[in-house]
C-alpha positions in Angstrom: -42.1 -50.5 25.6 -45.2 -50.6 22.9 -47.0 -54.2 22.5 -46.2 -56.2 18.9 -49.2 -55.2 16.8 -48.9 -58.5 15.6 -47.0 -61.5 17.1 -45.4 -64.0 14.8 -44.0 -67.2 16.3 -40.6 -66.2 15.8 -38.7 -63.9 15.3 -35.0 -64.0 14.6 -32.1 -62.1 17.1 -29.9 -59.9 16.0 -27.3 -58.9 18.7 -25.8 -56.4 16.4 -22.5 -57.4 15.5 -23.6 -60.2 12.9 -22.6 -57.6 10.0 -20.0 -56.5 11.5 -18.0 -59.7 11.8 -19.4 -60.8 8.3 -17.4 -57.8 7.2 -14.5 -58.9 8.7 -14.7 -62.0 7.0 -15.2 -60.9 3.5 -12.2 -58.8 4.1 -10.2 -61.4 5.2 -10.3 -63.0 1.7 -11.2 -66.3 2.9 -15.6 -67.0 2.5 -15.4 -70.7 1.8 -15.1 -72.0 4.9 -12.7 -73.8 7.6 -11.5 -70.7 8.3 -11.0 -67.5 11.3 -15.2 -68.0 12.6 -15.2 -71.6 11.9 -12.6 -72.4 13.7 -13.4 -69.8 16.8 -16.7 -71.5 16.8 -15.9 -74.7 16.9 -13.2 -74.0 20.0 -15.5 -72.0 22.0 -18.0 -74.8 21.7 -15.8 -77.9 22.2 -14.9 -75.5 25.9 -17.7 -74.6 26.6 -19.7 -78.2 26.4 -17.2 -81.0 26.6 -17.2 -81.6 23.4 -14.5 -84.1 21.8 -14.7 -82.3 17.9 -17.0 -79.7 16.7 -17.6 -79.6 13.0 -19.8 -76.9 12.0 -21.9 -77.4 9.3 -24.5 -76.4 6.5 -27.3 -77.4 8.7 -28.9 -80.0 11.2 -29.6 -82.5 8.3 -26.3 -82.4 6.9 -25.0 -83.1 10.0 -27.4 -86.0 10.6 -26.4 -87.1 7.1 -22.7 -87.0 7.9 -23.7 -89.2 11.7 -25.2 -91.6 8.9 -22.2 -91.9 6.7 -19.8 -92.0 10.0 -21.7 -95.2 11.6 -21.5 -97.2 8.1 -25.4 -97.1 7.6 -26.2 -99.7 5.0 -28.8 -100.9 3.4 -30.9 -103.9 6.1 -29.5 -101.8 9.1 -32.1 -100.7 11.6 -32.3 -97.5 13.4 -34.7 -96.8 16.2 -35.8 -93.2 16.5 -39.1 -91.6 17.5 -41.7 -91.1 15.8 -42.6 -88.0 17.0 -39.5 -85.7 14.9 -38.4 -83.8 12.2 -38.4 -85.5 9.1 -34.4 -85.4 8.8 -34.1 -87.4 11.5 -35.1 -89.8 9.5 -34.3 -89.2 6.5 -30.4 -88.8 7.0 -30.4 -92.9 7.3 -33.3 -93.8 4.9 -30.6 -91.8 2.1 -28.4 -94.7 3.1 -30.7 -97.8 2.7 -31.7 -98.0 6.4 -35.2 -98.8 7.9 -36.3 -96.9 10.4 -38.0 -98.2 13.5 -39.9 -96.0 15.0 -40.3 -95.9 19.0 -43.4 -93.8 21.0 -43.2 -91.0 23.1 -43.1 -90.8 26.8 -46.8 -89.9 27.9 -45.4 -87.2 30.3 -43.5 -85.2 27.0 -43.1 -85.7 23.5 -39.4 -87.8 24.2 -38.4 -91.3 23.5 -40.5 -93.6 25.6 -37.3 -95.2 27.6 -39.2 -98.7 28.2 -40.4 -98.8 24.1 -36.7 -99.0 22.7 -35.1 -102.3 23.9 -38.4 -104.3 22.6 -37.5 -102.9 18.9 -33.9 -104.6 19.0 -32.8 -106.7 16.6 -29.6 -108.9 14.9 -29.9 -105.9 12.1 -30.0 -102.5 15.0 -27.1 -100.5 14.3 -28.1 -97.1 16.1 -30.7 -95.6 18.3 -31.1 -92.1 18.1 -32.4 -90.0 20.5 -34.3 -86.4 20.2 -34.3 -84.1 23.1 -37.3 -82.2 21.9 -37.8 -78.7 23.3 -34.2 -78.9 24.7 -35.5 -81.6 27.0 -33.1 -84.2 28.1 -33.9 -87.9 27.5 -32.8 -89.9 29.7 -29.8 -90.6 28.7 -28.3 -93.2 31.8 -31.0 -95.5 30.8 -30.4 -95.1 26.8 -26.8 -95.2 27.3 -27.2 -98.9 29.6 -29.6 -99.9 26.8 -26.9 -99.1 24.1 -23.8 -100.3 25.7 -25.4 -103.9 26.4 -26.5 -104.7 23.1 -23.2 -103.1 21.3 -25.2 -100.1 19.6 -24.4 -96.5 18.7 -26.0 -93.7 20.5 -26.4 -90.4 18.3 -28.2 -87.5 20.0 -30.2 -85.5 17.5 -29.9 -82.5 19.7 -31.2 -79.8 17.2 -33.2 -77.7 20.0 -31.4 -78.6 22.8 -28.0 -76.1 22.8 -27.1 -75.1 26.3 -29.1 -77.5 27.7 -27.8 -80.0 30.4 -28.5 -83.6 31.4 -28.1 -84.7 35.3 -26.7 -87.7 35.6 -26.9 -90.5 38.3 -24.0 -89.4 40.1 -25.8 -85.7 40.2 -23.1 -84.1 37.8 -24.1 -82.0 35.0 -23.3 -82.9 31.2 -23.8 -80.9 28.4 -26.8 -82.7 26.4 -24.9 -83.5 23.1 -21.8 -85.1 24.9 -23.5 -88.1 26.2 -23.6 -90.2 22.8 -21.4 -91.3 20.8 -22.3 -88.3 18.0 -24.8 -85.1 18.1 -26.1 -83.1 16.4 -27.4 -79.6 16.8 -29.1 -76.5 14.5 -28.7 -73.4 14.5 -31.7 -72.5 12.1 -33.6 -69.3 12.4 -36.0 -70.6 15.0 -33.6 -72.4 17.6 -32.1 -70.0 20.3 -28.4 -69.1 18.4 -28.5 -68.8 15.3 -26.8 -68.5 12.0 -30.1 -68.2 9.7 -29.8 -72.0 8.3 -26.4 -74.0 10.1 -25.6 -76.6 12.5 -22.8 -78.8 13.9 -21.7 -82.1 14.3 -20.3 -83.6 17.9 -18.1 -86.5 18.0 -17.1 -88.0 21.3 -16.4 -91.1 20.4 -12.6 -90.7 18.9 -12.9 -93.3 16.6 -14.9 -91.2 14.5 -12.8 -88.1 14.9 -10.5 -88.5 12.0 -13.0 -90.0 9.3 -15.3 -87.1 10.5 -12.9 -84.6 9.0 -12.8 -86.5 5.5 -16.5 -86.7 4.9 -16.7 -82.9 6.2 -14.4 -82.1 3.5 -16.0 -83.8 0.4 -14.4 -86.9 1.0 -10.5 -85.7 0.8 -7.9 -85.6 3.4 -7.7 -81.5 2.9 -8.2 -80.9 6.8 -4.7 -82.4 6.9 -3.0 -81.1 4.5 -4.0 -77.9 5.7 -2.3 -78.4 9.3 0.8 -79.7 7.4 0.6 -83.5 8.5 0.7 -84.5 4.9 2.0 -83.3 1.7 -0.6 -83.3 -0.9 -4.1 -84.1 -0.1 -6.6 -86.6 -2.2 -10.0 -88.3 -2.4 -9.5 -90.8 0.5 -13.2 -91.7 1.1 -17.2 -90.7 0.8 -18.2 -87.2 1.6 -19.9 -84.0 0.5 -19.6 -80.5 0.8 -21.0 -80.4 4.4 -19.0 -77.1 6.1 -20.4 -74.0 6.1 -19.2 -70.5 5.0 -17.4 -68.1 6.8 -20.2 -65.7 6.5 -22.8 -68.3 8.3 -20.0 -68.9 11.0 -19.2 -65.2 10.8 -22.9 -64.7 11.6 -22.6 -67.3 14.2 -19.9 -66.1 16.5 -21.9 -63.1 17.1 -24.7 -65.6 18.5 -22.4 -67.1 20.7 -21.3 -64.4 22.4 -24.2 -63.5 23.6 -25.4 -67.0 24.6 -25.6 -65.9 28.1 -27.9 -62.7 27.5 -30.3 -64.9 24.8 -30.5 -67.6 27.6 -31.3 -65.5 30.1 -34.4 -63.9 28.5 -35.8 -66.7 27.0 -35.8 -68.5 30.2 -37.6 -65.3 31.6 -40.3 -65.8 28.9 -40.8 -69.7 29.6 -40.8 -69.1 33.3 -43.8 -66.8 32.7 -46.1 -68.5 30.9 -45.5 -71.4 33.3 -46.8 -69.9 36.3 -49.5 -68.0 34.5 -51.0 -70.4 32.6 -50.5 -73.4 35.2 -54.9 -72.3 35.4 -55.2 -74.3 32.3 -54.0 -77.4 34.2 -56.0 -76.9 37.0 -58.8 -76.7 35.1 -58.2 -79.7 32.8 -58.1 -78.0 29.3 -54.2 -78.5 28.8 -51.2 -80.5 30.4 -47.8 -77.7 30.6 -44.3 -79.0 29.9 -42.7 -81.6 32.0 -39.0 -80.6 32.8 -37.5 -83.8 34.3 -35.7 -83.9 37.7 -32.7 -84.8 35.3 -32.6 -81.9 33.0 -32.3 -78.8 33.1 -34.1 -76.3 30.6 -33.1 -74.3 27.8 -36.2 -72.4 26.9 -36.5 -73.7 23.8 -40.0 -74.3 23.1 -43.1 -73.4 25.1 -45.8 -75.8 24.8 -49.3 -76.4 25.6 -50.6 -80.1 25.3 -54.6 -79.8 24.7 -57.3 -82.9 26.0 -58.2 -82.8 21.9 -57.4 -81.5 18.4 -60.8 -79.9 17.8 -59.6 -77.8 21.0 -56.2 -77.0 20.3 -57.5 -75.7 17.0 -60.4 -73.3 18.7 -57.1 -71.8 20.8 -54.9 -71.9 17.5 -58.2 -70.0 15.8 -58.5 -67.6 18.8 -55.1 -66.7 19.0 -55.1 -65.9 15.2 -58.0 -63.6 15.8 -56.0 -61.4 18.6 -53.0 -61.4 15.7 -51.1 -63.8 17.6 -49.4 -66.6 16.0 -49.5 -70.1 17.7 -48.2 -73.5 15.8 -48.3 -77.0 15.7 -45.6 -79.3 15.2 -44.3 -82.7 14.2 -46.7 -84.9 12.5 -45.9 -88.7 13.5 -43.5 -90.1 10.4 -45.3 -93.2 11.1 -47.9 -92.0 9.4 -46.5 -89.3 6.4 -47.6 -89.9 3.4 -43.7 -91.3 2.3 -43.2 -93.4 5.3 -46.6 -95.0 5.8 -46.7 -98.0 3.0 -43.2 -99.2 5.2 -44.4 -99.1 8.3 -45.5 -102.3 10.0 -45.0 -101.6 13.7 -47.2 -101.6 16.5 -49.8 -98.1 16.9 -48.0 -95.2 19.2 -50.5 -93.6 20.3 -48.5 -91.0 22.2 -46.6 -90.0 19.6 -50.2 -89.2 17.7 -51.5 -87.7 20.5 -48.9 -84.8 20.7 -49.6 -84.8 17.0 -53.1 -83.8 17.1 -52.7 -81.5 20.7 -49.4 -79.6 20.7 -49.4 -76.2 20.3 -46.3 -73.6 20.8 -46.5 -70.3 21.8 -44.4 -67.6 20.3 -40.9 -67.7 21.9 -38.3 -65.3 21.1 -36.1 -62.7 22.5 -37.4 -59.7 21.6 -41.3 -60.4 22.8 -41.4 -57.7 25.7 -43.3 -58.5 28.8 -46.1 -56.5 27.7 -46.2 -59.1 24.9 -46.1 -62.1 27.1 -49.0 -60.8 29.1 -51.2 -59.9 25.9 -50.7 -63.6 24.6 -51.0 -64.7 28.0 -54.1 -62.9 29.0 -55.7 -63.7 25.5 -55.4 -67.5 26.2 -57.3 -67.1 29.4 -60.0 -65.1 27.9 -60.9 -68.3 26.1 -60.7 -70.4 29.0 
């Protein structure tokens, strides 16, 4: 197989059935939604995970957004949430009034520091939510103790983490998006299935099943109506139009089938540039990620963690040079130009220093082993 001329960061899957199932469900007559692919989705997943409800949706911010409207957020509630995360994270609650308080990261990977969150709680904490970033589990015994004793919701933002598993004290195996009392996941372009832009909602707590329905149907009781448990249907509560297409979940199904294959290589991938570029450790120029004895690993994200910014940027730079292309990620909300005037916590240095040092690799299923070695081989050359 011929090396990428040039290697972008990602590059989305196609399994080759995604146009053929799209087909199927323009023909069926029914686009808008809730319908054949939604609902073979949102089966397979509930089975395959442990899931209580599925509720596909638009994306991973709407489905944050709908975990916001589902816990009551209101304006004076607190919710404790790293600071080191996508910006929808926080934004789902700050649309409903909340203030966020923002927690470090764990100095051995970018997580929720465990022993930062139960300093944070307050009369006015409603929710902590947790992100397992890179498909990393948190760990979740000790975030579900901390929850459960001072009466507080526990919503996973799992965006990255799909098919990704937490080990629990008692050595069994949960799906990471089962723990809490709600997830969330995406299925964006970049994460390992996906539907271009989409995502999902979990909820395992079953006193948020039914209202879950109504907001996911613009605030109306259709879902109901639909299965014949009611007559008419009406507006009933809050909502918006947070379900997808059938095309997205048309798009979808053909992801999931292949879950196992997708899995597979990426893990293949991650695996090698583990091993091979453990030399960077050794030699002090860059910690490798730290999969905990509790999780297992997804293959998400490959990152390197460099002693400085001005060197992750000469690796960033040498990379670009060889047509390879290597990112950085999340810059600590703490300190965004929005969030910055409201902040009046403590420093977090962690969270800042995976700021300034992170840097991914390209990660997707179609890089060939050839192309693994090239990027590989050209990181070395600098070393």
């Amino acid at each position: 197989m011929k090396r990428l001329k040039s290697i972008p960061f990602n590059k989305p899957y196609l399994t080759g059935k995604e146009t053929k199932y799209i087909s199927q469900a323009v023909k069926s007559g029914k686009i808008s939604g809730d319908g054949l692919f939604t609902k073979r989705c949102q089966q397979f997943l509930e089975e395959r995970y442990g899931f209580k409800k599925v509720l596909l949706t638009t994306s991973c911010t709407t489905a944050l957004e709908m975990a916001a409207i589902l816990i009551d957020t209101k304006l004076g509630d607190e919710i404790i949430m790293p600071s080191f995360t996508f910006v929808s994270t926080a934004n789902a609650f700050v649309l409903r009034g909340a203030k966020i308080v923002f927690a470090d990261s764990d100095p051995l990977n970018p997580n929720i520091h465990i022993n930062s969150i139960e300093s944070l709680i307050t009369n006015k904490t409603k929710a902590i939510v947790v992100v397992h970033y890179s498909g990393i589990a948190c760990n979740m015994d000790a975030i579900m103790r901390i929850a459960h004793k001072h009466h507080l919701v526990v919503i996973e933002d799992a965006a990255q983490a799909i098919d990704n598993y937490y080990i629990n004290s008692n050595g069994n195996k949960q799906a990471l998006g089962s723990i809490g009392h709600l997830a969330t996941f995406s299925f964006h372009e970049t994460k390992n299935i996906s539907s271009g832009e989409g995502g999902m909602l979990v909820i395992n707590d079953e006193r948020y099943i039914t209202r879950s329905e109504i907001i996911w149907e613009k605030g109306t009781n259709r879902s109901a109506f639909f299965r014949g448990e009611i007559s008419q249907y009406g507006w009933v509560d809050i909502g918006s139009s947070f379900l997808p297409s059938e095309i997205i979940a048309a798009y979808l199904w053909a992801q999931l089938e292949n879950i196992d294959a997708i899995q597979r290589k990426r893990l293949e991938i991650w695996e090698k540039y583990y091993h091979e570029l453990l030399i960077l450790e050794k030699k002090g120029i860059a910690s490798l990620p730290r999969v905990p004895a509790y999780s297992t690993n997804n293959a998400h994200i490959f990152y390197l963690v460099f002693k400085s910014r001005v060197l992750r940027e000469k690796y960033i730079q040498h990379l670009k040079q060889h047509q390879i292309q290597a990112v950085f990620h999340y810059q600590s909300l703490h300190k965004s130009s929005y969030y910055q005037t409201h902040y009046t916590g403590p420093s977090l240095p962690m969270s800042d220093r995976y700021s300034d040092t992170l840097l991914r690799l390209p990660m997707f299923y179609e890089l060939s082993a050839r192309d693994v070695q090239f990027i590989i081989d050209t990181i070395k050359k600098l070393d």
